[in-house]
C-alpha positions in Angstrom: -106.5 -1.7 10.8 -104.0 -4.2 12.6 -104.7 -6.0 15.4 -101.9 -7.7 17.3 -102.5 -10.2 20.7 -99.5 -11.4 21.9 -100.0 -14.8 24.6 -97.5 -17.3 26.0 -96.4 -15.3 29.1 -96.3 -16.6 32.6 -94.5 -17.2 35.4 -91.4 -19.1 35.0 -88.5 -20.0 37.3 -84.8 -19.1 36.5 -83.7 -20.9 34.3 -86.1 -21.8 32.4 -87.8 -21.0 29.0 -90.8 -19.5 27.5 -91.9 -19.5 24.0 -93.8 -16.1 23.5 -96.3 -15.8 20.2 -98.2 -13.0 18.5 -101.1 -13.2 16.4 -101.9 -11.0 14.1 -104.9 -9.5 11.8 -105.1 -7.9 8.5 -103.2 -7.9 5.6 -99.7 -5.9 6.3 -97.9 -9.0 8.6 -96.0 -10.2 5.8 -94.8 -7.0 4.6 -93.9 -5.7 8.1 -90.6 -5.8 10.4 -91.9 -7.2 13.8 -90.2 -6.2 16.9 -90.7 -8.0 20.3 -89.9 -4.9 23.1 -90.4 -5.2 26.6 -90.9 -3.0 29.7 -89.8 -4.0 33.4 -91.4 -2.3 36.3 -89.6 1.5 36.7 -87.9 1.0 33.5 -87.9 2.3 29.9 -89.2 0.2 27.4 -86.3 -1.5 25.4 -86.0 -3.3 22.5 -85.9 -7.5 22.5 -85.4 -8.5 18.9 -86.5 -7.9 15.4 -87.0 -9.8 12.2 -87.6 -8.1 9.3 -89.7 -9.1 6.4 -86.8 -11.1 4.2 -86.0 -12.8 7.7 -83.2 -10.9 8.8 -82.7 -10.9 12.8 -81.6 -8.8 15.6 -81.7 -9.1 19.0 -80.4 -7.1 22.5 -77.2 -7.7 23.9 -78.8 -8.7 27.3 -80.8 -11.9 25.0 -78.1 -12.3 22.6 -77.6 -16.2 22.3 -81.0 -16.8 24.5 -83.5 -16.0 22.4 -84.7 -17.0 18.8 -87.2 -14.9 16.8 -89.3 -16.3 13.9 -92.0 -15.5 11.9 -94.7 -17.7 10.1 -96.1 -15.2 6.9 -98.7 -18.1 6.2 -100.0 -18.1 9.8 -99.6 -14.4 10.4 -97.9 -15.4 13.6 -94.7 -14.8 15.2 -92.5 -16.0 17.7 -89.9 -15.3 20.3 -88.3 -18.2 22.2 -86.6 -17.2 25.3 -84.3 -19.7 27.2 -82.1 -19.5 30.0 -84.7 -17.1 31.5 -83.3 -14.7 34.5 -85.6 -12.5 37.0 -84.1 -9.5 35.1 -86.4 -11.0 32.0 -89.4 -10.4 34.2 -91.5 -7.6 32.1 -93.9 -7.2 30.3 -93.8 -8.2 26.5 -95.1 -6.6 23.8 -95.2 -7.3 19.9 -95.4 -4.5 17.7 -95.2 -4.1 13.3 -93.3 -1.6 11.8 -94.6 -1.9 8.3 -93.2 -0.1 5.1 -95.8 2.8 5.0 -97.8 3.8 8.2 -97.1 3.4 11.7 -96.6 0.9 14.3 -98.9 -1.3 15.8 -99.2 -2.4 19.2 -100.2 -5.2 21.3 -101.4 -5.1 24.5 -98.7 -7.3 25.9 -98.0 -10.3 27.7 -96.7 -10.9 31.3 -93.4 -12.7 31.9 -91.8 -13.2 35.6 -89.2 -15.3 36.0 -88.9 -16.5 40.0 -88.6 -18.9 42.4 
């Protein structure tokens, strides 16, 4: 059993940055892709960015050149680094591990709004 608990939301002006991490527990991190998604009030849930397992990234058009993703194996942790934040960003974030075999695991998310 995974357990993932995502914390470094807030609220954050435009324009600014937030530096979001996930924690995770049991034995599967290193071996899993982790995805950052988020959902905005009355919309779908879309995906942020990815790293896979070697490292590899991805990210959304809508962050593309705003946001970083990392991962720390040793820590079980990972990271997404938002800059440039807009008040479309305002959602709610949520980490999730896709590993080889199995399903997806979930957080329970983490608030970002970005106003004035």
């Amino acid at each position: 059993q995974v357990g993932l608990v995502e914390s470094g939301g807030g609220l954050v002006q435009p324009g600014g940055s937030l530096r979001l991490s996930c924690t995770a527990s049991g034995s599967i991190f290193s071996s899993a892709t982790m995805d950052w998604y988020r959902r905005a009030p009355g919309k779908q849930r879309e995906l942020v960015a990815g790293i896979t397992r070697g490292g590899s990234t991805y990210y959304a058009d809508f962050v593309k050149g705003r946001a970083t993703i990392s991962r720390d194996n040793a820590k079980n942790a990972g990271y997404l680094q938002i800059n440039s934040l807009k008040p479309d960003d305002t959602a709610v974030y949520y980490c999730t591990l896709d590993p080889p075999s199995g399903s997806r695991t979930w957080g329970q998310g983490t608030q970002v709004t970005v106003s004035s």
